[in-house]
C-alpha positions in Angstrom: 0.1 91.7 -25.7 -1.7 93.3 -22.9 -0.4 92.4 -19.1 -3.5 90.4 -18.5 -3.6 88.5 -21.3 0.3 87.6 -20.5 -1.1 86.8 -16.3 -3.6 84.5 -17.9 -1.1 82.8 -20.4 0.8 82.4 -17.3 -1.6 80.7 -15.2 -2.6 78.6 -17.7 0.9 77.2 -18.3 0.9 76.7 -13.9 -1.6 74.4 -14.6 -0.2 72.9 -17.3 -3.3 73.1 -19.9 -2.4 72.6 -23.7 -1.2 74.6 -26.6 -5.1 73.9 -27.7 -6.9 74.4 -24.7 -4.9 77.9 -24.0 -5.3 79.3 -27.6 -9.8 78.6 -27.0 -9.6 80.2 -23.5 -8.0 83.2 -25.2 -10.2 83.1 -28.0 -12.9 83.3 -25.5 -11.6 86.0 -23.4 -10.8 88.2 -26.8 -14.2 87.2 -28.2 -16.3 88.8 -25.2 -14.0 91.8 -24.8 -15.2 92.8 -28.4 -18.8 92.1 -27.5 -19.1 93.9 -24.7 -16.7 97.2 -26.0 -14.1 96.8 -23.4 -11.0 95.4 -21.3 -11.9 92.7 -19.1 -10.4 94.5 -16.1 -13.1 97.3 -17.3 -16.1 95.1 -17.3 -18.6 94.9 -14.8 -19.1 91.7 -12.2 -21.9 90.7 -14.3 -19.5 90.4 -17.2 -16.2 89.2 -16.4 -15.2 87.6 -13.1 -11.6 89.2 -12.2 -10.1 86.1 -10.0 -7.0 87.0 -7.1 -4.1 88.3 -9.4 -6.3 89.5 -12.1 -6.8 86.0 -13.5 -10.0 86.2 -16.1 -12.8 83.7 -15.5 -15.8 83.9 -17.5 -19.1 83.6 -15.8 -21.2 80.4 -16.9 -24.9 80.7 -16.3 -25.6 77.0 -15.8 -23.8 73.4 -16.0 -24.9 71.5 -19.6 -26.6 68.2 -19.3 -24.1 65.3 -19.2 -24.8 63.5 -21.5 -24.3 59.9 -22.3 -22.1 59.5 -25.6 -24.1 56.6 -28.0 -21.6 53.5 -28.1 -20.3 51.5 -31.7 -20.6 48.0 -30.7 -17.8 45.9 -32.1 -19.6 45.1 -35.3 -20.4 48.6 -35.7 -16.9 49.0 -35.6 -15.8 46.3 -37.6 -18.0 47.8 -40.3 -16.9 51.5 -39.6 -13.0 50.4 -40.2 -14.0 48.2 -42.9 -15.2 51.3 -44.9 -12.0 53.1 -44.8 -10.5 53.0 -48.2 -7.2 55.0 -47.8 -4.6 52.9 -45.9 -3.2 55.8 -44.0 -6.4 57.1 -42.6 -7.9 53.2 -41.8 -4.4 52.8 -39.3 -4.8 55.9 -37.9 -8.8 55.1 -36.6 -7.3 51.5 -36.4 -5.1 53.3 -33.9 -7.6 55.3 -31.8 -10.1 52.2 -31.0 -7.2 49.2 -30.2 -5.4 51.7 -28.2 -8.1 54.0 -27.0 -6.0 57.0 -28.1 -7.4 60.4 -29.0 -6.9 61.5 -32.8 -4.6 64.2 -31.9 -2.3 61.7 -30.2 -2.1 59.2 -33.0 -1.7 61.5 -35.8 1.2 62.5 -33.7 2.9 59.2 -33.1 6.5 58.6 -34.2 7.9 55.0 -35.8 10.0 54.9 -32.6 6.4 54.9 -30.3 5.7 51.7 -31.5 7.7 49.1 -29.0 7.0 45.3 -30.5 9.3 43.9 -28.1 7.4 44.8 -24.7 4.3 45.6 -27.3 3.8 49.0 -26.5 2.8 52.1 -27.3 4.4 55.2 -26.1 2.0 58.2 -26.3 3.9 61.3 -25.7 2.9 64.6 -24.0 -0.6 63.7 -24.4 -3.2 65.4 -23.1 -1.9 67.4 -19.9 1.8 67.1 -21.4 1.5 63.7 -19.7 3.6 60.6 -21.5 1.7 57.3 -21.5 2.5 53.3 -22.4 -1.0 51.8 -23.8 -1.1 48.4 -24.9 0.0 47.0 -28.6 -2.5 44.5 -29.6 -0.9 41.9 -31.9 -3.3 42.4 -34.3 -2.7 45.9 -34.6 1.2 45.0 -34.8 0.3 43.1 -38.2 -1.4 46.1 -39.4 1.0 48.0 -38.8 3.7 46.3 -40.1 1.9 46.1 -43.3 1.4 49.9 -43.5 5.0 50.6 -43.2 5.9 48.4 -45.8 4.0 50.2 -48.0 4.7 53.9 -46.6 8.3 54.0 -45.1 7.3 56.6 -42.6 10.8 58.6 -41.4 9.8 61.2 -38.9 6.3 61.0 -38.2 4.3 57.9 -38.5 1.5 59.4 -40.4 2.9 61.9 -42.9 1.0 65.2 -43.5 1.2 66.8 -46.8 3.7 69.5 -45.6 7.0 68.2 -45.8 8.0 67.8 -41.5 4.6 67.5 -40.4 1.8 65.1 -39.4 -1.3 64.3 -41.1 -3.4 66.7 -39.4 -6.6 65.6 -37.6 -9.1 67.3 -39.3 -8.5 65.5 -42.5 -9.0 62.5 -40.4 -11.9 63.6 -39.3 -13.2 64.5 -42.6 -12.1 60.7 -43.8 -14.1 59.3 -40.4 -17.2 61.3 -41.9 -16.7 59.7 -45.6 -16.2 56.0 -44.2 -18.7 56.5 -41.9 -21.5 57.4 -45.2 -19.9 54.1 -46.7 -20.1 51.6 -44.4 -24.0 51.8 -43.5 -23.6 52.5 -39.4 -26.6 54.5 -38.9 -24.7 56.0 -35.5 -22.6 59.1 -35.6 -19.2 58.2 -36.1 -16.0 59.8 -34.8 -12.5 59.3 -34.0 -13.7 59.8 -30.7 -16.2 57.4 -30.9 -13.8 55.4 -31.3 -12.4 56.0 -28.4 -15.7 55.2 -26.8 -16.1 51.7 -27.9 -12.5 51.4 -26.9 -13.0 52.1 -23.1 -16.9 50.5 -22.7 -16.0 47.3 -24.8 -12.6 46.8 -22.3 -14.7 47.4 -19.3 -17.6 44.8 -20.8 -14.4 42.1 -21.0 -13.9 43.0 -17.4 -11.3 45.1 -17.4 -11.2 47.0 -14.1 -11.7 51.0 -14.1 -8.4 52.2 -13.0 -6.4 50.3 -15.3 -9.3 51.5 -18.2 -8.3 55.4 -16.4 -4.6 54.6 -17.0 -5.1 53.9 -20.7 -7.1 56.8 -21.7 -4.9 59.1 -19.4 -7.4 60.8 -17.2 -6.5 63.2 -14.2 -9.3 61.8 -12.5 -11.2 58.6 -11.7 -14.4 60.2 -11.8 -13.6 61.0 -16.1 -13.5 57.3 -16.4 -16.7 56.2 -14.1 -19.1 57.2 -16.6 -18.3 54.5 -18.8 -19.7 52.5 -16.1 -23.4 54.0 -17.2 -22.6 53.1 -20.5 -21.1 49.2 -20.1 -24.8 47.8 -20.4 -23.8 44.3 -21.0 -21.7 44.6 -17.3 -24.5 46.5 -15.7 -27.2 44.0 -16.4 -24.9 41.1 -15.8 -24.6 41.9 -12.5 -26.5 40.1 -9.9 -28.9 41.3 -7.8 -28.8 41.2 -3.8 -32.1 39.4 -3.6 -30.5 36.3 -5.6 -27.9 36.1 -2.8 -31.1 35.5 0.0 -31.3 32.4 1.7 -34.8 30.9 0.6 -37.3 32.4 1.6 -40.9 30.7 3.2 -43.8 31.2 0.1 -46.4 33.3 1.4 -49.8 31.4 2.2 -52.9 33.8 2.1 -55.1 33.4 4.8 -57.9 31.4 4.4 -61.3 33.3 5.7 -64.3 31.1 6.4 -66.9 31.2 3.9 
């Protein structure tokens, strides 16, 4: 491993990005060096953008559109979940939309996550390495109760096929794409989208956005806003400033002699 590879591993860790994210920024990096022939410390400014310490950034010509992801409503949901025929893979999706948690968290879970006395969820090193509590709907409590009767998870919550490890998310993902055919939701469907209908439908019950921010474990405020565009039935509730106007004197036209 080259020095600068080993300075960039080591600023990413500073900063505390994931396993994940560090493995695609290296992938990147690696992936442009080829194109281009060369070291990034022997590229040109137009190619590579050395930082202080010899840090690599990659240059990006312009900021994407943001765009507004297209939000299940609960019935779309209801009928998403209800197309799930393997038990393992309907708790898991379960999971991600009554505790708003991203797939790679809940394939991760472990028996002792799940707290039914204070009915919580611990979600450990999430994204960021950051612990969380979300809530533990009762409902979901029943269904999962039910699944461990029938599994016995030990280690892991949701066993993979490799003896010590997780399901892994892809083969949820796959499942999400299978139920998803099934159920007749003419949306795309995702384990994120999940997520989604998660945040907007809690903010449409009037949940407030930094509690919302909490449960999804953003950094920032600003990640969670945007739901805010997207909470349509909150948005169009909301009263306008002219309702709130004392009443106002009809306007008379004047009347010009004939």
């Amino acid at each position: 491993m080259t020095p600068l590879r080993l300075r960039m591993i080591e600023d990413m860790r500073i900063r505390n990005l994931s396993q994940r994210t560090q493995t695609t920024y290296v992938e990147q990096v690696a992936r442009f060096a080829r194109h281009f022939g060369k070291s990034p410390e022997q590229a040109s400014g137009g190619q590579f953008d050395l930082g202080h310490g010899g840090r690599v950034a990659l240059l990006v010509a312009g900021r994407r559109p943001q765009k507004l992801p297209n939000v299940l409503s609960p019935e779309e949901v209801a009928a998403f979940l209800d197309a799930v025929e393997n038990q393992q893979y309907r708790v898991i999706l379960t999971v991600c939309y009554a505790a708003g948690l991203r797939v790679s968290e809940a394939v991760r879970l472990k028996p002792a996550a799940i707290d039914s006395r204070r009915m919580v969820i611990r979600v450990e090193a999430g994204k960021g390495r950051k612990d969380r509590y979300v809530m533990l709907s009762p409902r979901l409590l029943g269904i999962l109760r039910d699944y461990w009767e029938t599994a016995h998870p030990r280690e892991w919550l949701f066993p993979g096929e490799r003896p010590g490890e997780p399901i892994t998310r892809f083969s949820v993902e796959r499942a999400c794409r299978q139920a998803r055919e099934r159920s007749g939701v003419t949306r795309a469907v995702t384990p994120h989208s999940l997520r989604h209908a998660f945040a907007v439908h809690l903010l449409e019950a009037g949940a407030d956005l930094r509690t919302i921010q909490l449960l999804l474990g953003h950094r920032s405020l600003t990640t969670t806003s945007k739901y805010l565009q997207i909470a349509t039935s909150k948005v169009c509730a909301t009263a306008s400033p002219l309702d709130s106007l004392p009443a106002m004197t009809p306007t008379v036209p004047d009347l010009v002699p004939a």
